[in-house]
VEXDREN-2710 file (C-alpha; in Angstrom, 1 decimal):
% VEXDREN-2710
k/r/px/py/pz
1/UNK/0.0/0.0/0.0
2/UNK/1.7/3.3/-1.3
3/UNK/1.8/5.9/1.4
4/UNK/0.9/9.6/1.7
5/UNK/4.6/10.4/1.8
6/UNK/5.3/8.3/-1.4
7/UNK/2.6/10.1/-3.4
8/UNK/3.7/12.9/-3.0
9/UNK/7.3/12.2/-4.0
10/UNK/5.4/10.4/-7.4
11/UNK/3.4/13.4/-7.4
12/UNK/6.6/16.0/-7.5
13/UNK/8.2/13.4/-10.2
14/UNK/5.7/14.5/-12.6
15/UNK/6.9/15.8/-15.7
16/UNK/4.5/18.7/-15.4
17/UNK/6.2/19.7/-12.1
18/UNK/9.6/18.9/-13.3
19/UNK/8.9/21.7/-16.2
20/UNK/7.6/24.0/-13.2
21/UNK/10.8/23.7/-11.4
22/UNK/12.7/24.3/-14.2
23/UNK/11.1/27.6/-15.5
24/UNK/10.9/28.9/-11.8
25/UNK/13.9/27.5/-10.1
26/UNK/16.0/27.7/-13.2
27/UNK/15.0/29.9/-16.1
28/UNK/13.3/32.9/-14.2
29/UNK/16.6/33.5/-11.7
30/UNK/19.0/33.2/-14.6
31/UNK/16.6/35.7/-16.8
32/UNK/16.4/38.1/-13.6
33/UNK/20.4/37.8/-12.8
34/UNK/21.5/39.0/-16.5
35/UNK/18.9/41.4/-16.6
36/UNK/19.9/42.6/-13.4
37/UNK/24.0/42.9/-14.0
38/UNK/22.6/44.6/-17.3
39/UNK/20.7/47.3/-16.6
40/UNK/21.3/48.0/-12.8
41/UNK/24.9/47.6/-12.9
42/UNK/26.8/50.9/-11.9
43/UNK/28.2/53.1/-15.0
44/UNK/31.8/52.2/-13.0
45/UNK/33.3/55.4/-14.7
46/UNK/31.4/58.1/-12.9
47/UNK/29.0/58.7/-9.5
48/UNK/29.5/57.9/-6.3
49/UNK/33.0/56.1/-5.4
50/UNK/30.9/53.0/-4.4
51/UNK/29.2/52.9/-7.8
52/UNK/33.0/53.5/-9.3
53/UNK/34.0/50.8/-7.2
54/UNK/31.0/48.2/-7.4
55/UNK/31.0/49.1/-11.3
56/UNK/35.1/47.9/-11.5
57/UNK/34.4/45.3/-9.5
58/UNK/31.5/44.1/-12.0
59/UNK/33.0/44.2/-15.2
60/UNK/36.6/42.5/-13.6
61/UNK/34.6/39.5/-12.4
62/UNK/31.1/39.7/-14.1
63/UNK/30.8/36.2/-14.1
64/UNK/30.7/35.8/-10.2
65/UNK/28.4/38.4/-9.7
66/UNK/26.0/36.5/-12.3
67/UNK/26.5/33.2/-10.1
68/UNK/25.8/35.0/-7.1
69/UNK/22.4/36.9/-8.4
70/UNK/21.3/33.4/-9.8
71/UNK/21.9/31.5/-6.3
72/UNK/20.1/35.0/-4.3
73/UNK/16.5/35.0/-7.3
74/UNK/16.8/30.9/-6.8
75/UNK/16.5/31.2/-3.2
76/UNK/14.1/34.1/-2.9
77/UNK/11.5/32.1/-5.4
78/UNK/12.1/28.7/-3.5
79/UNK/11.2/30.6/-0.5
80/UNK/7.8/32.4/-2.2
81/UNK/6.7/29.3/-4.0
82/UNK/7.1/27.4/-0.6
83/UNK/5.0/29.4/1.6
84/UNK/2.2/29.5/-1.7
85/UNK/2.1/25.8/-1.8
86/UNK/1.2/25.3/1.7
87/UNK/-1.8/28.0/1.6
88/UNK/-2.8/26.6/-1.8
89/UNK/-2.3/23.0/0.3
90/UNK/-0.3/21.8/-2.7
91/UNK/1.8/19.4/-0.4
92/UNK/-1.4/17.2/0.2
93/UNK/-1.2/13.8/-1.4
94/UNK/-3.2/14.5/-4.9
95/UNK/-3.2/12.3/-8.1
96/UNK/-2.0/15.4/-10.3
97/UNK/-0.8/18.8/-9.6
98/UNK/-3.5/21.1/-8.3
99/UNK/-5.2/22.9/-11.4
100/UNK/-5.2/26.2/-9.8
101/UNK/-1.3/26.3/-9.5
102/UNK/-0.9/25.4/-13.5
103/UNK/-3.3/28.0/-14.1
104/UNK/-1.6/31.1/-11.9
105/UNK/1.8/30.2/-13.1
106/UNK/0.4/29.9/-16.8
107/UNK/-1.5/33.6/-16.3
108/UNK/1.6/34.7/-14.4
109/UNK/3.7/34.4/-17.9
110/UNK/1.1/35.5/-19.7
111/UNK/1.2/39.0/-17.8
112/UNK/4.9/39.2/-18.2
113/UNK/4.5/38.7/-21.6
114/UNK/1.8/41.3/-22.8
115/UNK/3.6/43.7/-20.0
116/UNK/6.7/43.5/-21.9
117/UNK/5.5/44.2/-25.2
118/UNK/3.2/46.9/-24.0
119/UNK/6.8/48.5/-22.7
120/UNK/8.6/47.6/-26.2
121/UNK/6.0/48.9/-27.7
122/UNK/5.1/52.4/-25.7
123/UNK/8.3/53.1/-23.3
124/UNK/11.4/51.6/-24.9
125/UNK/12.5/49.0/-27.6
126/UNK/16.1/47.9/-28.1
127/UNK/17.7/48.1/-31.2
128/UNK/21.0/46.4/-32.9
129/UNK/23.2/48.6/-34.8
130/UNK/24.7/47.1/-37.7
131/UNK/27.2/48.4/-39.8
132/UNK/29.8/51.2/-39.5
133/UNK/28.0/54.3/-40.2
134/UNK/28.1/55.4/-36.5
135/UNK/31.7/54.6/-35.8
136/UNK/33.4/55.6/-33.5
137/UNK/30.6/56.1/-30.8
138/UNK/28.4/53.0/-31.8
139/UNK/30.0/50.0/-33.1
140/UNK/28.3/47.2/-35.2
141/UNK/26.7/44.8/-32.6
142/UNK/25.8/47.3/-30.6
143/UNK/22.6/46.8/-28.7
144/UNK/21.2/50.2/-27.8
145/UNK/17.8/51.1/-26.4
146/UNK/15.1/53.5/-28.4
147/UNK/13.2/55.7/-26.3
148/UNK/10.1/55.5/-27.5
149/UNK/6.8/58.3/-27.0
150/UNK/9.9/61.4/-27.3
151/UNK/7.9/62.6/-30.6
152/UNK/3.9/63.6/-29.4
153/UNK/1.7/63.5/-32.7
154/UNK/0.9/66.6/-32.5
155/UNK/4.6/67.9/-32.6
156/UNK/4.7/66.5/-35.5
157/UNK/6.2/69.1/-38.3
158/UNK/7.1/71.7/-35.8
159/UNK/10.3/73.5/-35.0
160/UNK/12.8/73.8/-32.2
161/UNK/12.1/72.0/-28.1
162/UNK/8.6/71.0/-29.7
163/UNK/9.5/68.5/-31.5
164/UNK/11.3/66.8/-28.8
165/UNK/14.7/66.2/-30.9
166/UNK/17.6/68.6/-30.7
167/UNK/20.5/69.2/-32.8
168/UNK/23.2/66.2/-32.0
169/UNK/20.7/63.8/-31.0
170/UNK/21.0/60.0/-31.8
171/UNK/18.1/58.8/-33.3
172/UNK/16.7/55.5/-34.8
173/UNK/15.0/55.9/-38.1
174/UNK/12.1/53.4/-39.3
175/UNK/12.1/53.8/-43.1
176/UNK/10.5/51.2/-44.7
177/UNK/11.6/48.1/-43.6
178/UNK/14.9/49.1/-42.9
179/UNK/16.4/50.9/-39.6
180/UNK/19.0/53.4/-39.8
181/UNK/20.4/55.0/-36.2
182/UNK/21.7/58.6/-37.2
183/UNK/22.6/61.7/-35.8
184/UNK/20.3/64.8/-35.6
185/UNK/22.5/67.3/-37.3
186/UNK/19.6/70.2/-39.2
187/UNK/16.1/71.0/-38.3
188/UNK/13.4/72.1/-40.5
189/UNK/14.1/75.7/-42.4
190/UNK/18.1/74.8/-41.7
191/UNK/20.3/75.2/-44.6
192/UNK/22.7/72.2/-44.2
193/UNK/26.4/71.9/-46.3
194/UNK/27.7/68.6/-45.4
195/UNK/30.8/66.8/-46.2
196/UNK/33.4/66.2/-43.9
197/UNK/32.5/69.4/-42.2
198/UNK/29.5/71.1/-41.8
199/UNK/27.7/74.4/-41.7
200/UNK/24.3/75.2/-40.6
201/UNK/23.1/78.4/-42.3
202/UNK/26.1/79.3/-43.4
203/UNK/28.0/78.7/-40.0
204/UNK/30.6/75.9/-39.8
205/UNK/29.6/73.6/-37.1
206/UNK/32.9/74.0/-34.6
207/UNK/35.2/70.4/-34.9
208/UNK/38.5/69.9/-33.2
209/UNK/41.0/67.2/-34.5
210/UNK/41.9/64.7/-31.7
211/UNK/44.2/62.4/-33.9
212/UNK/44.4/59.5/-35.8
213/UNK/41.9/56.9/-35.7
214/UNK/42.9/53.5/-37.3
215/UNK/41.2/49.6/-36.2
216/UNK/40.2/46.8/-38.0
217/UNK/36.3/46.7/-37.9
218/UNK/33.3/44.4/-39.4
219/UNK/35.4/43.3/-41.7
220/UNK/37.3/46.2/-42.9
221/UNK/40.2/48.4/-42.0
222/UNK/39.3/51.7/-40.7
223/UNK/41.3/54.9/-40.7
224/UNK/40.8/58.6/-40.4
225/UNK/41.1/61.5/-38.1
226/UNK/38.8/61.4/-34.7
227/UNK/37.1/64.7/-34.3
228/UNK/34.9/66.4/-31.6
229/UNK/32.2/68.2/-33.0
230/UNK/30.6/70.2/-30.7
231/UNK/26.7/71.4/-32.1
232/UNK/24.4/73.0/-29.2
233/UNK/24.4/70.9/-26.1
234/UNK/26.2/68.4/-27.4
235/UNK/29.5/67.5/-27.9
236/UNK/30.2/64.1/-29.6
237/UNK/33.1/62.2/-31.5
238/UNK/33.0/62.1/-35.4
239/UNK/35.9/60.3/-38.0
240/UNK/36.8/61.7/-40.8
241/UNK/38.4/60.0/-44.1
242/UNK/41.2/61.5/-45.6
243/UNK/42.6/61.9/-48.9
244/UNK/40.7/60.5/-52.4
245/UNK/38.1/59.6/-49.6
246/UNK/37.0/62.8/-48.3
247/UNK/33.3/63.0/-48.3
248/UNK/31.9/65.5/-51.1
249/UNK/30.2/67.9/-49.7
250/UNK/25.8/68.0/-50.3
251/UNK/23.9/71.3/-49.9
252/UNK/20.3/71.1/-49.0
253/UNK/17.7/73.4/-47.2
254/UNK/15.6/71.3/-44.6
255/UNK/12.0/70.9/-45.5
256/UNK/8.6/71.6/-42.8
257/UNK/8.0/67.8/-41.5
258/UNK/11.9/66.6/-42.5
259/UNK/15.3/66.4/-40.2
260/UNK/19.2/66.0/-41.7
261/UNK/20.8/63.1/-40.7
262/UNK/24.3/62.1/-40.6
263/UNK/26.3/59.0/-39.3
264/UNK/29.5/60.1/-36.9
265/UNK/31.8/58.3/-39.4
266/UNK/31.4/60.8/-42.2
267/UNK/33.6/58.8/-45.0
268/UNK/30.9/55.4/-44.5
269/UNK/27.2/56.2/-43.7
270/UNK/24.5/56.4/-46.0
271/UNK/22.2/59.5/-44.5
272/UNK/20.8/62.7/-45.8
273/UNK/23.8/63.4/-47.9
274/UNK/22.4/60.3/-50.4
275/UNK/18.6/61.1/-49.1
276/UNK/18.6/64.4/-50.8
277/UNK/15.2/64.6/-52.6
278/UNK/12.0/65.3/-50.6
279/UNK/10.6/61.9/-52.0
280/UNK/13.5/60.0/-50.0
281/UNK/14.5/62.8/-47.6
282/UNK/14.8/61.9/-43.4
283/UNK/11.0/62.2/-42.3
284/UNK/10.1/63.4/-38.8
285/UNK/7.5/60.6/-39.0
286/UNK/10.2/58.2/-39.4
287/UNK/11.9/59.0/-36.2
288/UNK/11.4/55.6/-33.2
289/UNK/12.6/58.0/-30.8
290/UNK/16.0/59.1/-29.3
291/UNK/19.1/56.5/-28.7
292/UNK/20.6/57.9/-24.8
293/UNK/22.5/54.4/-23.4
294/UNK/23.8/51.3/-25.0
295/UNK/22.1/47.8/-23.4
296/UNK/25.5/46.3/-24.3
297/UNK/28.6/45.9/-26.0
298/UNK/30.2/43.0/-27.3
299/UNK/33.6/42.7/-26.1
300/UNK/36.5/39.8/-26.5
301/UNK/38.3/40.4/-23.3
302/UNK/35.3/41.1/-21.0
303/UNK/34.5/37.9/-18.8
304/UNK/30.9/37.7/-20.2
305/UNK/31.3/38.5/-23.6
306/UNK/29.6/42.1/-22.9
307/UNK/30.5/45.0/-21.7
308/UNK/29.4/48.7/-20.9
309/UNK/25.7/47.8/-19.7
310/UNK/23.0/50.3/-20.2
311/UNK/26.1/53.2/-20.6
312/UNK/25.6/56.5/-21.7
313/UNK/26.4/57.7/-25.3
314/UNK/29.9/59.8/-25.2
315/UNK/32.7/60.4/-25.5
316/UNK/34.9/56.9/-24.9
317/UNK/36.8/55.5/-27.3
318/UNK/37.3/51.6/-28.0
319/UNK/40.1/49.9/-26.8
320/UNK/39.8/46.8/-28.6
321/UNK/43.3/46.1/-30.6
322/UNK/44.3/50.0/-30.4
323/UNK/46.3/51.7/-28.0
324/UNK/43.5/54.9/-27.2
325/UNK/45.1/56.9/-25.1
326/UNK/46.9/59.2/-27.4
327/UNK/43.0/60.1/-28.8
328/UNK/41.9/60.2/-25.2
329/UNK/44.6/63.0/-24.6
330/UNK/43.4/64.7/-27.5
331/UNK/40.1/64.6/-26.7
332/UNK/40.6/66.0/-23.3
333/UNK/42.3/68.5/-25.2
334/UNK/39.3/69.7/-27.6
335/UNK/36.9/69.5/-24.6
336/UNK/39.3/71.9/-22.8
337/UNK/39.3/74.1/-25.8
338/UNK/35.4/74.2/-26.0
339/UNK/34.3/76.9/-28.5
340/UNK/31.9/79.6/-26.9
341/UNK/29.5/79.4/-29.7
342/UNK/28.3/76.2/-30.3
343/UNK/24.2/77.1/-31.5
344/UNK/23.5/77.9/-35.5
345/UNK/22.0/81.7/-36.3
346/UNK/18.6/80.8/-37.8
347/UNK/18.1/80.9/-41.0
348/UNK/18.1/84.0/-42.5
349/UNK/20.1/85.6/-39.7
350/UNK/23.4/86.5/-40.2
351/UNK/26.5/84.6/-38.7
352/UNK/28.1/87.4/-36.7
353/UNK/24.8/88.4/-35.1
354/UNK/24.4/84.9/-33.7
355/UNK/27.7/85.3/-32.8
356/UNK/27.2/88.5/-30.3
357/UNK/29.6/90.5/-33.3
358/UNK/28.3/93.8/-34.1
END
């Protein structure tokens, strides 16, 4: 005659609760550990020492810290799920597992589920950047995250803070089927000259050599000059080809409804320099919303195969292969040597009055 205690051990052999341990014991504390390191790791590079510290500490031994968030969510569920079975009496000697528990953890997913792609779909999507158009400040690989809602409908075709874009802004671009992240560079009424350089109604957009920029990437070997270019707020990191590959230089007035677009490696992008009728011109309908962080990097030498979790765009160069800090001096060096105009005259207005000049 089988006993109580012996049902319940054929019970818990099931292959339905086996599945059940799996996905809670196993699959939901590994999922919850790597988002975890991912987004709520510490930058590591600015903030508070103890974020500096905890954020070093982290990307020297990722890997542990992974382990040790898995064994924490493991416990914490085992814990939950424990005190649930006894109220839901699931420990009582029954010929299949209790109905109610397959349903809850069934409904349970299904909440997750819709609640993530509501979130994709209304608060933030990632985004994989392929190609080299955005060297050096996104690399191909690059998983970045698209904040989504930055555009209200009805700023739609609007100028200036309305539209919720400004000049140096990353954004990801929906054209068709295909997805382009680019660089806000003109805004509707602008009169844009791009090349190498630009100017925005007839004023050069400051730039400031910070040396030579040479790697093999995606497949290709890479080499320039790294510039900052510093447009409004922003100051970011652009490379410029030299030589028989200079970028020719495309002259266009910004249309009501449109935005120029350019990738930070000048020499390699296909933007609003190739987009230059209105039929195939940048849209602001087009726009998915503003790129701020990167979700990750891949990376040979980092122990997880990532690195730089949910990390601010800026101004960091990548070590991989290259010796950097020769361009890190020099970028020091522009950023010291910031220019005190850094916002385009409108258009129509005349360079030295935006300038102050009489």
């Amino acid at each position: 005659m089988t006993s109580a205690s012996e049902s319940t051990r054929t019970e818990r052999a099931t292959p339905s609760v086996a599945l059940l341990r799996a996905l809670w014991f196993a699959l939901i504390p590994a999922e919850l550990a790597a988002l975890t390191l991912r987004y709520l790791r510490p930058d590591g590079a600015e903030g508070a020492g103890w974020a500096v510290a905890l954020g070093g500490a982290i990307h020297e031994h990722g890997i542990w810290f992974l382990v040790g968030l898995f064994v924490l969510f493991s416990a914490l569920a085992r814990y939950w799920l424990r005190g649930w079975a006894r109220r839901l009496k699931l420990d009582a000697p029954q010929g299949s597992l209790r109905r109610s528990y397959v349903v809850g953890t069934l409904a349970l997913a299904g909440v997750a589920a819709v609640l993530a792609a509501s979130l994709r779909a209304a608060v933030a999507e990632p985004f994989r950047v392929h190609g080299v158009s955005m060297l050096p400040t996104l690399e191909p690989g690059d998983y970045v995250l698209v904040k989504k809602g930055a555009l209200p409908a009805s700023a739609k075709g609007e100028r200036g803070a309305a539209l919720g874009l400004a000049r140096g802004e990353v954004v990801v671009l929906a054209r068709g089927s295909e997805r382009h992240v680019k660089r806000v560079i003109g805004l509707p009424g602008d009169r844009v000259t791009a090349g190498n350089t630009v100017s925005i109604n007839a004023w050069q957009v400051p730039s400031c050599d910070a040396g030579r920029y040479f790697r093999f990437v995606d497949g290709r070997f890479v080499d320039g000059r790294l510039a900052v270019e510093f447009l409004d707020q922003a100051a970011y990191l652009t490379l410029l080809l030299t030589g028989d590959f200079r970028a020719p230089p495309v002259e266009r007035t910004v249309q009501a409804g449109e935005l120029f677009v350019l990738g930070d490696d000048r020499g390699l992008s296909l933007d609003s320099r190739a987009w230059a009728d209105s039929a195939s011109a940048a849209k602001l309908g087009d726009v998915m919303g503003p790129v701020e962080r990167v979700l990750a990097r891949e990376s040979a030498s980092s122990p997880l195969g990532w690195q730089h979790y949910f990390k601010r765009l800026g101004l960091d160069v990548q070590s991989e292969g290259i010796d950097v800090r020769p361009l890190e001096e020099g970028i020091r060096h522009c950023l010291a040597r910031r220019p005190p105009q850094t916002h385009p005259p409108e258009a129509g207005a005349s360079v030295q009055a935006a300038a102050g000049l009489p």
